[in-house]
N, C-alpha and C positions, 0 to 999 in steps of 0.2 A: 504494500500500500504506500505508493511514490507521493507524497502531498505535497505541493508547491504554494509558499504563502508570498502573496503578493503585495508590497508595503510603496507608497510613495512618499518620498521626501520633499520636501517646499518649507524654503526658509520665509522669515518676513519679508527678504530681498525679491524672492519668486514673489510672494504675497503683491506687493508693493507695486510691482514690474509690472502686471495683473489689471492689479485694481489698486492705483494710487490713490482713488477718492477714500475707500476704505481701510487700508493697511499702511502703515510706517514704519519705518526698517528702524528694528531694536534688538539689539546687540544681548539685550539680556532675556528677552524673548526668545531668541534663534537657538542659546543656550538651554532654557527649558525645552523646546522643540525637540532639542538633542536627545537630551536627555529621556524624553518620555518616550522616544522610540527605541531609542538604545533598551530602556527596560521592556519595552514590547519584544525586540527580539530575542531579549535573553528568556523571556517565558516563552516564547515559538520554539526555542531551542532546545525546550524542557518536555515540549512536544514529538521531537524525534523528528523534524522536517527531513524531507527529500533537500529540499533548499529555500533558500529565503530570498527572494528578490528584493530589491531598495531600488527601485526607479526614480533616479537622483535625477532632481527637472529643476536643479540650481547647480549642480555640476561640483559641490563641496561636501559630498559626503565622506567621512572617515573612512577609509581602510578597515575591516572588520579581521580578529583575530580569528574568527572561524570559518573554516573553508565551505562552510554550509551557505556563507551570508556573500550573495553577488550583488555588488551596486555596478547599477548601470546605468549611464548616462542621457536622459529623455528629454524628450523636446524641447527647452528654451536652451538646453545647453547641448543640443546638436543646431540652432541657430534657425527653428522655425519662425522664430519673431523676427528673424530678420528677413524672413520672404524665401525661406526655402523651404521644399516640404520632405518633411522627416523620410529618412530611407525605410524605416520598418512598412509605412504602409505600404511599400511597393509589394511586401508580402501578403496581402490581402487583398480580398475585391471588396471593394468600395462603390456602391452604387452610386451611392448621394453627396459624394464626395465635391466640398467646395470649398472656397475661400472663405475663413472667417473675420468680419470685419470687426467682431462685437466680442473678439476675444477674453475671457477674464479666468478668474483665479478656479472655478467649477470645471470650465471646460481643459485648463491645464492639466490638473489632476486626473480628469477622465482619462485624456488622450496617452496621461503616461501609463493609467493601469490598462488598456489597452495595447500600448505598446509591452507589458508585461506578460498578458496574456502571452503573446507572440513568441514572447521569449523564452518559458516557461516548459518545464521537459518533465513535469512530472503524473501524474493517474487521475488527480482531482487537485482541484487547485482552490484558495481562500482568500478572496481580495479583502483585503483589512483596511480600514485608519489606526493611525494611529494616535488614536485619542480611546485607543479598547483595551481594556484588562482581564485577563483569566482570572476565576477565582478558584485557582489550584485545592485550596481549603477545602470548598465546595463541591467539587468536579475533577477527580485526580487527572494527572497531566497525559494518564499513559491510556484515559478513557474517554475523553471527551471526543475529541476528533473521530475514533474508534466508532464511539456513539451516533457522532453525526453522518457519517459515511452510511454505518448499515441501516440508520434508518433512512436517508437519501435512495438507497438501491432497493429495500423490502420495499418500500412504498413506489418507485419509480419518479421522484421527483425529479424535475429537471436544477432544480436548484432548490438550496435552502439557507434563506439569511432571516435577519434582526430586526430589521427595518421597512417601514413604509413611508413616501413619499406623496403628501393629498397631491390632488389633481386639481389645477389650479386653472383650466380651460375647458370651456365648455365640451369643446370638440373630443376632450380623452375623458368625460364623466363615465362610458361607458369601463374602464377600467379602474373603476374605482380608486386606485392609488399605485404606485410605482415603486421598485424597489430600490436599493441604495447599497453601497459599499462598505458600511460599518465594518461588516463583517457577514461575506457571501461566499457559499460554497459549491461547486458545481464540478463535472468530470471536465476531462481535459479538450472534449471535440464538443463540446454546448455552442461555445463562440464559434466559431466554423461551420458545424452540422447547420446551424441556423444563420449562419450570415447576420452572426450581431456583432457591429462594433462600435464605430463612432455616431454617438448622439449630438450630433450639430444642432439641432434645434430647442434642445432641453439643456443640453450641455452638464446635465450629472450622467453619475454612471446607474447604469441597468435600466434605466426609463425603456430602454429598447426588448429589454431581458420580460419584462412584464407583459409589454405588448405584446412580445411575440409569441410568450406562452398563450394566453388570453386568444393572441386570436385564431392558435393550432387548437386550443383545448389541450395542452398542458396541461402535467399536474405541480404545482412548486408548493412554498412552504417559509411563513412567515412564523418564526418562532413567537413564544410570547412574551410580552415585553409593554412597555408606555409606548407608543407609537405616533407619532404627528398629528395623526387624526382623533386623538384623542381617546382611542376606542376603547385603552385600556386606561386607567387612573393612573398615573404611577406613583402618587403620594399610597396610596391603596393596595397596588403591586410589591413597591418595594419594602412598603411596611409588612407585607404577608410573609416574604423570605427574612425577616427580620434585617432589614438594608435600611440606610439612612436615605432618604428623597439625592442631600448633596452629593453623595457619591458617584452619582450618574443614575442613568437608567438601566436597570437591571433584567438580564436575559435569561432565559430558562430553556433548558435541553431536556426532556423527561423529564417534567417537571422538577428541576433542581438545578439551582445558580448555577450558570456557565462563563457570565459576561458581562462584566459592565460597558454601557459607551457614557465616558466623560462626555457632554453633548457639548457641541461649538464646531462645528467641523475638524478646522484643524485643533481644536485645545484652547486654542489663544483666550479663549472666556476665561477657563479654569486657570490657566499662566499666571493671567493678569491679577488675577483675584491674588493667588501663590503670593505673585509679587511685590505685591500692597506690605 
């Protein structure tokens, strides 16, 4: 069982580069950044990975002491901002492929765990943020994944993640909500069998993942968890696993804590607060 964990890196400098009305490059900020993925990998690690990818898309990622951990280098620092287009997609068909003029910091992240995907050699693979924590206490390290896999295959999902995305246009109310990269897990030919990749017009990832299950009649799988749309309470959920609300939002695998996501996208809420 080959597991491939897919992680993207973005400093406040990528942040900023992005979306300068909303981010400011902070030197002690990019340091927590570090740091919280650095600990995310060292718990993936504790997992047994096949490998860990770091889609470095500020081109300053550290050297990692363990040959399990490949940073490689994605789109703003193969120099697609500057009007070239990234060599990886030449590995893929791309129907709807265009020019983005509306570029920002959602669509950077997408395009690098996409670019991940591509790179990725292993049986099932698990695109993460990292802004997520295992709660090893809760869920031993040598079972969770374990977990997730056989129930993925006994049931036939096409994927199984954390999160739901509301639908914010009339025109996709039909899909009720969309899913997202907290942390998603699917086999290695999901992206390819189905011709999902870049979401140019939504510009998060898996908005494409949802539709396309939706409209084959796929089967997927939203763990449970506080969700965007409210559907779950999570003052109410996480009080039930005995969790604090501030810790994030708490996820369950068999019904038993598997996951926090610190919520903020990248962290930078939770940083800031740190940093106070």
């Amino acid at each position: 069982m080959k597991v491939s964990y897919i992680l993207v890196w973005s400093d406040t400098n990528t942040m900023n580069r992005n979306d300068s009305k909303y981010y400011s490059v902070n030197e002690r900020d990019n340091k927590a950044l570090l740091k919280h993925t650095l600990d995310l990998i060292d718990q993936i690690l504790e997992l047994n990975p096949h490998e860990i990818l770091v889609m470095d898309n500020e081109g300053n990622f550290p050297k990692h002491h363990d040959d399990k951990v490949r940073v490689i280098p994605s789109y703003q620092s193969v120099g697609y901002l500057d009007g070239e287009r990234p060599k990886w997609l030449d590995k893929i068909n791309i129907e709807d492929y265009k020019e983005d003029i509306n570029f920002n910091a959602a669509k950077s992240t997408a395009m690098a765990y996409n670019h991940g995907i591509i790179e990725a050699t292993g049986d099932y693979y698990v695109l993460q943020h990292n802004d997520t924590k295992y709660l090893f206490e809760n869920y031993s390290s040598n079972k969770v994944i374990k977990d997730a896999i056989e129930l993925l295959e006994s049931k036939n999902y096409e994927y199984i993640t954390i999160d739901k995305k509301p639908v914010k246009h009339k025109e996709y109310e039909k899909y009720e909500y969309f899913a997202d990269c907290y942390w998603f897990l699917c086999r290695k030919d999901f992206y390819s069998k189905h011709n999902i990749w870049v979401d140019w017009i939504r510009g998060d990832n898996n908005h494409l993942a949802t539709i396309t299950c939706k409209d084959k009649g796929l089967k997927y799988l939203h763990l449970p968890g506080h969700f965007e749309t409210y559907e779950t309470d999570r003052f109410e959920f996480n009080n039930k696993y005995f969790f604090e609300v501030g810790c994030g939002n708490l996820h369950t695998l068999n019904d038993r804590p598997f996951l926090i996501h610190r919520k903020g996208g990248t962290g930078l809420n939770r940083i800031h607060k740190e940093n106070r």
